[in-house]
C-alpha positions in Angstrom: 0.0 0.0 0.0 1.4 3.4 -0.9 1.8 6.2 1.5 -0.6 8.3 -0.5 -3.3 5.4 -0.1 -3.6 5.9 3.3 -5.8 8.1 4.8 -4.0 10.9 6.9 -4.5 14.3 8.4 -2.5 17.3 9.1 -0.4 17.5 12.1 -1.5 20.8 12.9 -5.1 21.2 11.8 -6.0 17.5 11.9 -7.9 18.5 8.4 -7.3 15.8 5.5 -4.2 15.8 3.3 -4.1 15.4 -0.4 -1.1 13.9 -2.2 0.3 14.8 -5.5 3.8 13.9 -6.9 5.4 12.8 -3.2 4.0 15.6 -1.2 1.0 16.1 1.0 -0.8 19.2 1.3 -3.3 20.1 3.7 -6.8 20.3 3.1 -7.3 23.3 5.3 -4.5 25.5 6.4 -2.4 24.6 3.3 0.8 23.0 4.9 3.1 20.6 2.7 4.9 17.9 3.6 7.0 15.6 2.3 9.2 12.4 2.5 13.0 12.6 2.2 15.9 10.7 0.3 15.2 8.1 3.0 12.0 7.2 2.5 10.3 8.1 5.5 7.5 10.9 5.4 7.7 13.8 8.0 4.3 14.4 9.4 5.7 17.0 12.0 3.5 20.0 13.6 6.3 20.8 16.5 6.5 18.0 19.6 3.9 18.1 22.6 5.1 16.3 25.4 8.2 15.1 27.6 10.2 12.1 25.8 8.5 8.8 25.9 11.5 6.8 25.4 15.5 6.5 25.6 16.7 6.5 21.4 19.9 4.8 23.4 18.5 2.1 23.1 17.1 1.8 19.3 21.4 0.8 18.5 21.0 -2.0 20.8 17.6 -3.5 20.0 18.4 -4.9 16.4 21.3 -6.9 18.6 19.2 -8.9 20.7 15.3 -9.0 19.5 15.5 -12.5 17.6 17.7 -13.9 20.4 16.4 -12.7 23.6 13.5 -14.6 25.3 11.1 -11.6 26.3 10.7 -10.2 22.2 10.5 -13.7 20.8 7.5 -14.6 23.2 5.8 -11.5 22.8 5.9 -11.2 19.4 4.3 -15.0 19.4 1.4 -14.0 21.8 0.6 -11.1 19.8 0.2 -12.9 16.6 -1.8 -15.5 18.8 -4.0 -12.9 20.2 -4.6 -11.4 16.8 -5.7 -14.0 14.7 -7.7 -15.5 17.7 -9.8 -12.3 18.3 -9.8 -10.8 14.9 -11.9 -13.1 12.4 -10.8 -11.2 9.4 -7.0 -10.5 10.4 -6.0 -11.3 7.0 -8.2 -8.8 5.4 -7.0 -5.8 7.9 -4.3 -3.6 7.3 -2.1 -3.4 10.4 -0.6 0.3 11.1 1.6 0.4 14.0 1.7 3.0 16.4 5.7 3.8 17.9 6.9 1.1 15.6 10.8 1.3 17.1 13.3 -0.5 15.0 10.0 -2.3 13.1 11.3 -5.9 14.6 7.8 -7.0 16.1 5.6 -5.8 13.0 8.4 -7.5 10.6 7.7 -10.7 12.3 3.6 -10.3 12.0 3.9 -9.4 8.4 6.2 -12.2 7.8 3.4 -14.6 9.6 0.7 -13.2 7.4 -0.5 -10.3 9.1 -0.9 -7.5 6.1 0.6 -4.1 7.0 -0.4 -0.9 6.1 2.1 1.1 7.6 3.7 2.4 10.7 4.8 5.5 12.5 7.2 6.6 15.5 8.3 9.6 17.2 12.3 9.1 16.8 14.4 9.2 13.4 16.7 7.0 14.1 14.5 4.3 14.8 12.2 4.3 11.2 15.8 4.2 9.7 16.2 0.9 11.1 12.9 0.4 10.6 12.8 0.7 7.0 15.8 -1.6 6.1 13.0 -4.2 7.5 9.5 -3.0 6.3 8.4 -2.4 2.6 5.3 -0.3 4.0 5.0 3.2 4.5 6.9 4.9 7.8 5.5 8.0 9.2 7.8 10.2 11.5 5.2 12.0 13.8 5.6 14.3 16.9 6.3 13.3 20.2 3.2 13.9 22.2 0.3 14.4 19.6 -1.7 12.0 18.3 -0.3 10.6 14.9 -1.4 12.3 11.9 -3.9 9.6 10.5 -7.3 9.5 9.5 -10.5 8.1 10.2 -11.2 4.7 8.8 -8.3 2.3 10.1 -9.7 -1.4 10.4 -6.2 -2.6 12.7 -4.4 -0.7 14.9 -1.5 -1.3 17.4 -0.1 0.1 20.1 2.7 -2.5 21.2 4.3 -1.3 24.6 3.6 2.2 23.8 0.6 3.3 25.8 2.6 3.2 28.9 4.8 5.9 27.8 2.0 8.4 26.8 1.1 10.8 29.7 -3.1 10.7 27.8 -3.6 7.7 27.7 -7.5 7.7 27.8 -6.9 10.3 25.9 -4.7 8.1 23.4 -7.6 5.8 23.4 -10.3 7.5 22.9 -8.4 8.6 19.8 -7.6 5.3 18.3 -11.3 4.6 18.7 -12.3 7.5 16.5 -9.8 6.9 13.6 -11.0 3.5 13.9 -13.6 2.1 11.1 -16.5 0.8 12.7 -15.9 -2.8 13.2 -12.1 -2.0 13.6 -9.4 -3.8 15.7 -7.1 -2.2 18.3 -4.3 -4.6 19.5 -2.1 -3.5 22.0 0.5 -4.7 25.4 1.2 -3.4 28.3 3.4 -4.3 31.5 1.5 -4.9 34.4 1.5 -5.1 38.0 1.7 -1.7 39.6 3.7 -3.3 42.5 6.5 -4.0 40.1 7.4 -0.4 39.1 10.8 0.9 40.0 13.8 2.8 38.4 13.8 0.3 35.8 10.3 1.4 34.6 11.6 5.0 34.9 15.0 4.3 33.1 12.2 3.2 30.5 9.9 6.1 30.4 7.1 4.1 31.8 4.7 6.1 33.2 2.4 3.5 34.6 2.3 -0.2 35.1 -1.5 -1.6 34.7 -4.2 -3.7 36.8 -5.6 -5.6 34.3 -9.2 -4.7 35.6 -7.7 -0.9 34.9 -6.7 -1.6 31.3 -10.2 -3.0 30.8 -12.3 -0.4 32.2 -10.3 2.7 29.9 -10.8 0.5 27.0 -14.6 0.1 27.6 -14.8 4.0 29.1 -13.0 5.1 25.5 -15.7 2.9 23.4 -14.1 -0.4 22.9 -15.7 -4.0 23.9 -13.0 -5.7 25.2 -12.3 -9.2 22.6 -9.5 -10.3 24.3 -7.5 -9.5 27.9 -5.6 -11.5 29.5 -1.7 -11.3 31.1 1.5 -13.0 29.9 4.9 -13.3 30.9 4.0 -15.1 34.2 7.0 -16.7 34.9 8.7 -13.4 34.8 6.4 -11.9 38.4 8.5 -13.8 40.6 11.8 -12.9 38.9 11.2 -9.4 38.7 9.6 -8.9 41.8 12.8 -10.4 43.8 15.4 -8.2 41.3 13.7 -5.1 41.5 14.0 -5.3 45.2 17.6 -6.8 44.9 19.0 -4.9 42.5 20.6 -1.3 43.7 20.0 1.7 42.8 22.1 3.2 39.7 24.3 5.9 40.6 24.8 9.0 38.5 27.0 8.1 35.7 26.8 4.4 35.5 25.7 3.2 32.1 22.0 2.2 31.8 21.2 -0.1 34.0 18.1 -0.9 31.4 21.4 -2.3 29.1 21.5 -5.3 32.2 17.9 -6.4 31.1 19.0 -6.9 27.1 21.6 -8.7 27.5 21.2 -12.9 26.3 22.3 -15.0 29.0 22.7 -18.0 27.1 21.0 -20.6 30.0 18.7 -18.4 31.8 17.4 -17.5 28.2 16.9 -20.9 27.1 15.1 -21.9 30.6 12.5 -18.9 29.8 11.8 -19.5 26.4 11.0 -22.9 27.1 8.5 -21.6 30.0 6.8 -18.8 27.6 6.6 -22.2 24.9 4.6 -23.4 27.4 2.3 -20.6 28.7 1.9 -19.9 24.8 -0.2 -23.4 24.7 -2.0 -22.5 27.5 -2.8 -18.8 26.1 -4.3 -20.3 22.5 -7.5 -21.3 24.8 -7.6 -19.9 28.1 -6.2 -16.6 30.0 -3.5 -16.1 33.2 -4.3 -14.3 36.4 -1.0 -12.7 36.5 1.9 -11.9 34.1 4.4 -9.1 33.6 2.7 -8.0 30.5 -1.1 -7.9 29.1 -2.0 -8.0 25.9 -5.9 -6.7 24.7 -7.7 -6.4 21.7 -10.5 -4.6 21.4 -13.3 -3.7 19.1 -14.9 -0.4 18.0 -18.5 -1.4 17.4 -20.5 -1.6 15.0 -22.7 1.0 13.6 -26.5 -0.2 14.4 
């Protein structure tokens, strides 16, 4: 799907954009914008918000994501969750909201999942990002909702709504520029318990009650397909590191670096756990987890 297929809005007036010969222009207050050299079209009205995540960490991601335990299993529940709760996943155009390095939605479109596209807030990460994916890459503003238009059928918000200060705001959005009938997919980490410097290191915001993710999914418009938390094994590890694990002093490198490293046994020992809680996720649902995963649906027009 080209870029001028899909149906987008001005950053700053949120009235529709037009394309003609590689450049958008706006509908309503006249503003142009265009792709560069690299491919990737700048949507930008002027950022809105304090940073929602550490680019450090966009060199090291590419490194580790098919190796390390916690992306491989996540990216396998995902697809699990989306072609259980979406009937018609192969006839929906995923767009991907704060893509990163475009590892995850690589994997989906690789497994069948058609993609229309994907956006993020940081450079440096859709340049990575587009020496995987063949769709079109949006760079939008940090803090404002991305520049796209009403009549999405699949959207996805993969370990990105925790770093949003709005996020009922954030969802009440994605139900408007959803079709009726339309998909949101999205994760989480959970357990409010568990948050620590790590989570801040992150730019977490929040950690969710899954009980909490389901009532601002239901309070923005959704019904709530799918909910359910993941990552169990992970509760009693994290809970007895984060309490462990001292504080980084001023300095230091990133103590976040610790968590992607591949520890060759303790990696193994956890994928085969998540290979596990997988099977049980295809038919049933966990109590607790490190992570939730939701889809939701914006209903139908009567």
């Amino acid at each position: 799907m080209a870029a001028e297929h899909l149906s987008l809005v001005c950053p700053a007036c949120r009235a529709a954009l037009r394309s003609a010969g590689g450049e958008w222009s706006c509908a309503g207050c006249g503003a142009r914008y265009g792709g560069g050299d690299d491919g990737i079209v700048r949507l930008l009205a002027g950022s809105n918000g304090a940073p929602g995540y550490d680019p450090h960490y966009f060199e090291a991601l590419p490194r580790v994501e098919f190796r390390h335990f916690w992306f491989l299993a996540r990216r396998e529940v995902i697809l699990d969750g989306i072609r259980g709760a979406v009937p018609d996943w192969r006839e929906r155009p995923l767009f991907d909201i704060g893509c990163g390095t475009g590892g995850l939605v690589a994997y989906l479109e690789s497994q069948g999942v058609p993609l229309a596209g994907a956006c993020d807030a940081y450079l440096r990460a859709l340049e990575v990002a587009r020496g995987r994916l063949g769709a079109p890459l949006l760079l939008v503003d940090e803090g404002r909702p991305p520049a796209l238009g009403p009549g999405q059928r699949l959207l996805s918000l993969f370990d990105v709504l925790e770093h949003i200060d709005d996020d009922v705001g954030s969802l009440a959005w994605a139900h408007s520029v959803l079709e009726p009938g339309g998909y949101l997919v999205l994760t989480v980490p959970a357990h409010p318990f568990l948050f620590d410097e790590m989570d801040r290191l992150a730019c977490h915001r929040r950690r969710y009650r899954r009980g909490e993710l389901g009532e601002k999914l239901r309070q923005a418009g959704f019904e709530v397909k799918r909910l359910t938390h993941f990552m169990a094994p992970l509760v009693p590890l994290l809970a007895v590191s984060r309490r462990l694990r001292p504080a980084p002093r001023p300095g230091t490198p990133r103590a976040k670096d610790a968590e992607l490293r591949v520890v060759p046994v303790l990696n193994q020992g956890l994928r085969w756990l998540l290979r596990a809680e997988r099977l049980w996720l295809r038919t049933g649902s966990l109590p607790f987890g490190s992570s939730l995963l939701a889809v939701a649906r914006r209903p139908s027009l009567a």
